[in-house]
C-alpha positions in Angstrom: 0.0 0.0 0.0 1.7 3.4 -0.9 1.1 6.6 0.8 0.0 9.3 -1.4 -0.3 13.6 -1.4 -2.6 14.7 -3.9 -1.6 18.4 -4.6 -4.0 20.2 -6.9 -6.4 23.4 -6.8 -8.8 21.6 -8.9 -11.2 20.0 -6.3 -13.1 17.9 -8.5 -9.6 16.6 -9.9 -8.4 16.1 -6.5 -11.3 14.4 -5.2 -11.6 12.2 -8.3 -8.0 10.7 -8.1 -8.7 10.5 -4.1 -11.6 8.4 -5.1 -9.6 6.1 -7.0 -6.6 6.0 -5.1 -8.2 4.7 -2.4 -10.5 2.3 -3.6 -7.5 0.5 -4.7 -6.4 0.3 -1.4 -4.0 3.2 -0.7 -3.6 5.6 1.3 -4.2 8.9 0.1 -4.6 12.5 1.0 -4.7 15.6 -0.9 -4.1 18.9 -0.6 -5.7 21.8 -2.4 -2.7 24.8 -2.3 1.1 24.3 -2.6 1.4 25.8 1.0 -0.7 23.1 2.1 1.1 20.4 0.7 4.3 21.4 2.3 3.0 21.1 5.5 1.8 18.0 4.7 5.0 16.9 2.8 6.7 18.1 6.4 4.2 16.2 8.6 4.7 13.0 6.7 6.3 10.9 3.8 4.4 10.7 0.6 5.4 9.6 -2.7 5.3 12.8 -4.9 4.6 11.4 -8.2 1.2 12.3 -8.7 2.1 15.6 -8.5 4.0 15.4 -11.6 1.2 13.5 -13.3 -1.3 16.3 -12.6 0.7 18.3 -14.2 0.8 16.5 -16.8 -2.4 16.3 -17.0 -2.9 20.1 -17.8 -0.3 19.6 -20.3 -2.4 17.4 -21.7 -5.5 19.2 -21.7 -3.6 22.2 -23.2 -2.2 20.3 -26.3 -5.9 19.1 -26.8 -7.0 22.4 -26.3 -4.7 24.2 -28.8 -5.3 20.6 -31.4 -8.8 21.7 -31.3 -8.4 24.9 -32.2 -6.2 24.6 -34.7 -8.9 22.0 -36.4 -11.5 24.8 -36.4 -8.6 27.6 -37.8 -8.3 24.5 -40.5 -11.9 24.4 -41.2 -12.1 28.3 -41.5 -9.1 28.2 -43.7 -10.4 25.6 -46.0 -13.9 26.6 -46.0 -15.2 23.3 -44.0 -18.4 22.8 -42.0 -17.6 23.1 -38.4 -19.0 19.7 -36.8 -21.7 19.7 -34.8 -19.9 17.6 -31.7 -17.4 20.5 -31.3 -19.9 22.7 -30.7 -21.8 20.8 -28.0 -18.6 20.2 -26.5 -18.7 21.8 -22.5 -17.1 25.5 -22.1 -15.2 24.7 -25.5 -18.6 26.2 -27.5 -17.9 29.2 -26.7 -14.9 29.5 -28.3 -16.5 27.3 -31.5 -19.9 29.6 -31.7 -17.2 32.4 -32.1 -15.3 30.8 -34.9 -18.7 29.9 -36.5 -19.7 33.6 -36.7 -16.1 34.8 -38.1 -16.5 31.8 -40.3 -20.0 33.1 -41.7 -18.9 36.5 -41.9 -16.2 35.4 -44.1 -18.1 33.5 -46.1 -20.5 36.0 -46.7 -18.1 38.4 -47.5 -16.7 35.4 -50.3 -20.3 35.3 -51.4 -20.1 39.1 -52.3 -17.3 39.3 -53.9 -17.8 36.4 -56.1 -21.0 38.2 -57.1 -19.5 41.1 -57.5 -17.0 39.2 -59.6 -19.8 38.1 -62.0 -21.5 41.6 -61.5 -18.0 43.2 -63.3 -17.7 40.8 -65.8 -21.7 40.8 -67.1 -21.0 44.6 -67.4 -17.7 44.5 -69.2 -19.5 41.9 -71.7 -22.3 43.6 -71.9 -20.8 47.2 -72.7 -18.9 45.3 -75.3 -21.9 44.5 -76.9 -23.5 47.7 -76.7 -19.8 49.7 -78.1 -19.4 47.3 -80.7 -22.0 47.7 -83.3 -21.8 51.6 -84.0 -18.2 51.2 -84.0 -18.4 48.8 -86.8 -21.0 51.0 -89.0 -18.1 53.3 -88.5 -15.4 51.0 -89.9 -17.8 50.2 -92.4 -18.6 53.7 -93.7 -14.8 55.1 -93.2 -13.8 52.3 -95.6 -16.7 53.5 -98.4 -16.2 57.5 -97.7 -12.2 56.4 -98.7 -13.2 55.4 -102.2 -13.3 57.7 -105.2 -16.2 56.5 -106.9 -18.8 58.0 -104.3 -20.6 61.2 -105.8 -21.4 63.7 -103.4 -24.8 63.1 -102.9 -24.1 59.5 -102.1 -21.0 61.0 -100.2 -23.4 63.1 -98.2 -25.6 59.8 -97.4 -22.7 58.1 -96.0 -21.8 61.1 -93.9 -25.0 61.5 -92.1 -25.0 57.7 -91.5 -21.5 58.1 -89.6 -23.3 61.4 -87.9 -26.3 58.9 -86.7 -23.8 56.5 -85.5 -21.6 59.0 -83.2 -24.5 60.1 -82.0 -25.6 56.9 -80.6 -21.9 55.9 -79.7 -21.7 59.5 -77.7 -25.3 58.2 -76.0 -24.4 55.0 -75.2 -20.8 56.0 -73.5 -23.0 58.9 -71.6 -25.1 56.5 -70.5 -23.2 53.9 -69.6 -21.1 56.5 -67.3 -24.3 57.7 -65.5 -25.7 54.2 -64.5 -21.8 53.6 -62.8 -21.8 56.6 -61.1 -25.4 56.4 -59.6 -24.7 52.9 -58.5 -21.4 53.4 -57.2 -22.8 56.8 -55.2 -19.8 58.7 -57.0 -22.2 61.2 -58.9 -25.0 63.5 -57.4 -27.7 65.6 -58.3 -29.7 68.3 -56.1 -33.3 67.4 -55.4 -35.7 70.3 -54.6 -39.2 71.2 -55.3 -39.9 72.6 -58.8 -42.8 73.0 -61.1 -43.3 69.4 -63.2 -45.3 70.8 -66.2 -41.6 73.1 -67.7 -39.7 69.1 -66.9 -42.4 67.3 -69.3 -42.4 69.6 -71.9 -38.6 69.0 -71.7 -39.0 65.6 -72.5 -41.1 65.8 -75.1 -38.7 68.4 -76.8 -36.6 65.9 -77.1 -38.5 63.3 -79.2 -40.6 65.5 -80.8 -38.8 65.5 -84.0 -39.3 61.4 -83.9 -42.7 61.9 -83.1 -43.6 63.4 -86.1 -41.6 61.0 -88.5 -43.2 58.6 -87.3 -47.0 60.0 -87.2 -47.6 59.4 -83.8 -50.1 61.8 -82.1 -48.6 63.0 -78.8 -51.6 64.6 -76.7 -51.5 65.8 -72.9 -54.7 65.8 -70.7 -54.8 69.7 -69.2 -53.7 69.8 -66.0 -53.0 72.3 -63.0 -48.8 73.0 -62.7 -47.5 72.3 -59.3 -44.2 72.0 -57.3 -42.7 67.9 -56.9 -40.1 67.3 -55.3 -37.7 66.2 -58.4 -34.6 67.5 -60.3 -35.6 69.1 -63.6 -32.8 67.6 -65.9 -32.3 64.4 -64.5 -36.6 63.7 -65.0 -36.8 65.4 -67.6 -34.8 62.5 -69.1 -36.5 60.2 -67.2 -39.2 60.9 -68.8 -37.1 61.0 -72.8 -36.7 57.4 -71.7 -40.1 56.4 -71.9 -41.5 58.4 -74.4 -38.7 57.2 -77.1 -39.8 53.9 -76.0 -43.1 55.0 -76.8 -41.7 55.8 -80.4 -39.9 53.0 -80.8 -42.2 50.5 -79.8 -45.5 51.9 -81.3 -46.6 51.8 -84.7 -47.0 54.6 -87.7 -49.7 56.5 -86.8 -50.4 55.6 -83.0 -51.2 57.9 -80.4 -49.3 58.3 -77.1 -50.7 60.1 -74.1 -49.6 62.0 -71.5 -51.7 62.9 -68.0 -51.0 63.7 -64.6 -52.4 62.7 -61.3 -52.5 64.2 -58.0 -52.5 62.2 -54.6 -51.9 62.9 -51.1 -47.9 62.2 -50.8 -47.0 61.6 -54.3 -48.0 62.4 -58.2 -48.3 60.3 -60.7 -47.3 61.3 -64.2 -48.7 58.5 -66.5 -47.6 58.0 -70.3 -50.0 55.5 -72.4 -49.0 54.4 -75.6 -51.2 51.9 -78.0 -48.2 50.5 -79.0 -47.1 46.6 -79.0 -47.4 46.3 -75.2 -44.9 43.5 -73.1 -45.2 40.7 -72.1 -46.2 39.5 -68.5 -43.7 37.4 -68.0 -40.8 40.2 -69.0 -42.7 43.5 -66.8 -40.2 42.8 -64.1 -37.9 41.9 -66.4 -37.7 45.2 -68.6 -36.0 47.2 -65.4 -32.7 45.0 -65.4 -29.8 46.2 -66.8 -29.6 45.6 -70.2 -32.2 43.7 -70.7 -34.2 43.8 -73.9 -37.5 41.6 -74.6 -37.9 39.1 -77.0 -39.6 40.9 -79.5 -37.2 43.8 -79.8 -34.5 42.1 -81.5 -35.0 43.9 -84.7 -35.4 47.0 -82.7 -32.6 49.4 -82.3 -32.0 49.9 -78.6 -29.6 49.4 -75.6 -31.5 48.0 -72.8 -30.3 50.5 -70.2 -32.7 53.1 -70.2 -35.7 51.8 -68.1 -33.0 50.4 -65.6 -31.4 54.2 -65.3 -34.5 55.8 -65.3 -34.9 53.4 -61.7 -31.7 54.3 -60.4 -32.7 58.2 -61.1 -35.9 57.9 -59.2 -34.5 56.1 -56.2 -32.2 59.4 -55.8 -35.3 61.3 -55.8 -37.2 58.8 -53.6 -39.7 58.3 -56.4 -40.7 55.3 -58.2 -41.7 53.8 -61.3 -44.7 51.2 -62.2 -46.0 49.8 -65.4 -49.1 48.4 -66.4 -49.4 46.6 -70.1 -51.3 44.3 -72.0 -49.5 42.8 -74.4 -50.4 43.7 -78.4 -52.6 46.6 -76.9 -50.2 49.1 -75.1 -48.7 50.0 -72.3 -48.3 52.4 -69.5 -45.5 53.7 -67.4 -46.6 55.7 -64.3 -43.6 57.7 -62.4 -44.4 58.8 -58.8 -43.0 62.1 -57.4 -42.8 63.3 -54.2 -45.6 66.7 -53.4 -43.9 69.3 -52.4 -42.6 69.1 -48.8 -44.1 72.5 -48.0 
């Protein structure tokens, strides 16, 4: 039978090995401080090993510690599931419900820049697209004006066609710098209260001309002028959006109408067309970037328009709706704030 001193400020350590010390038949008694134990070691003879083994029992403990936590650094490293054991696993979870938020948040953070990733390269395809057509008219037509068997009239033909063509290159580029800048928050525009009825006659300025090569009869239902809370230039294009796809969309001789309609917060400016309408499946579809509908194909257009008309609108906290019906017409209601005062 061997006499033993526990030493170890871990009482339910101390009492365990007590406990089993002494149901094997020794003799055994413990002490819970180091100033304890030498008065114990001084009173009487004990073997001392078990002192080293407790210690090496923290050791222990540490190593499996530290293991452990270098398995969950492994797992946030590599991007593997945390197991569900080492969570459940005593005062240890803390430690794991930690690593699992860091390792969502840097998931999440993967997530977004992988879509931002796609997000990049859609647009860099995309403006490709766009760019490339008018610069190949322009290829196409420097190559003709170059030869010497144009006459002038002809020469003049040619010339106008290279006009159209900038003209739609310079649009496209100025678009496609405005929709960056109002997604990215670099560009700004002041938004105050200012009378609504000078900002649709800007827009129709603007397609007139179209309006009337085409035959399309353009009529406005009378309505009282009033202060919404909008910037003039930035609607007034807004509204160009619609109505050239009001043109563009309607047929020789159509009609295309434009009212106004008062509420309590907001005011709605609706323009109808009896155009070729969309279809219900593409009405949320038509405010993406880019996007263009099946049955514009043949249709000259760049599918950013309707999506930078939204991004205009959220600046000014007003919004956009449409209602169509496909083959019949459609129309597109902006909401404006009422003046504020």
């Amino acid at each position: 039978m061997s006499k033993i001193l526990i030493i170890e400020d871990d009482t339910d350590l101390r009492e365990g090995l007590l406990f089993s010390f002494t149901a094997d038949g020794d003799e055994a008694a413990g002490a819970g401080t180091k100033r304890d134990g030498l008065r114990e070691i001084v009173q009487g003879s004990y073997d001392l090993v078990l002192l080293i083994l407790s210690v090496g029992y923290g050791i222990r403990e540490k190593r499996k510690t530290y293991q452990k936590i270098d398995r969950l650094l492994d797992c946030v490293l590599n991007g593997e599931p945390i197991l569900q054991s080492d969570v459940e696993e005593g005062g240890f979870s803390a430690l794991v419900s930690r690593v699992l938020q860091i390792q969502n948040v840097l998931g999440q953070q993967k997530d977004r820049a992988e879509e931002e990733k796609e997000q990049v390269k859609s647009l860099v395809s995309n403006m490709s697209h766009q760019l490339k057509t008018p610069l190949a008219n322009l290829s196409i037509y420097s190559e003709i004006l170059g030869s010497d068997d144009l006459d002038p009239e002809q020469r003049r033909g040619f010339l106008k066609k290279m006009s159209r063509q900038v003209e739609k290159l310079t649009w496209i580029i100025e678009s496609l710098s405005k929709m960056v800048k109002l997604e990215q928050n670099i560009d700004s525009f002041p938004v105050q209260d200012a009378p609504i009825r000078q900002t649709i006659l800007d827009a129709v300025d603007t397609v007139y001309d179209r309006l009337e090569k085409k035959e399309i009869t353009l009529s406005v239902v009378p309505f009282d002028d009033m202060p919404l809370f909008h910037n003039r230039k930035w609607t007034a294009e807004v509204f160009a959006n619609i109505l050239e796809n009001a043109v563009k969309y309607t047929e020789r001789g159509g009609r295309v109408e434009i009212s106004v309609r008062p509420y309590e917060l907001y005011t709605e400016i609706r323009f109808a067309d009896n155009g070729m309408g969309i279809r219900q499946e593409e009405i949320t579809e038509i405010f993406k970037r880019f996007y263009r509908g099946k049955d514009t194909e043949n249709v000259e257009g760049s599918g950013i328009g309707l999506y930078l008309s939204n991004l205009i609108l959220e600046k000014e906290k007003g919004y956009m709706t449409v209602d169509s019906v496909y083959g019949e017409g459609s129309c597109f209601s902006v909401f404006l704030q009422n003046c504020k005062n």
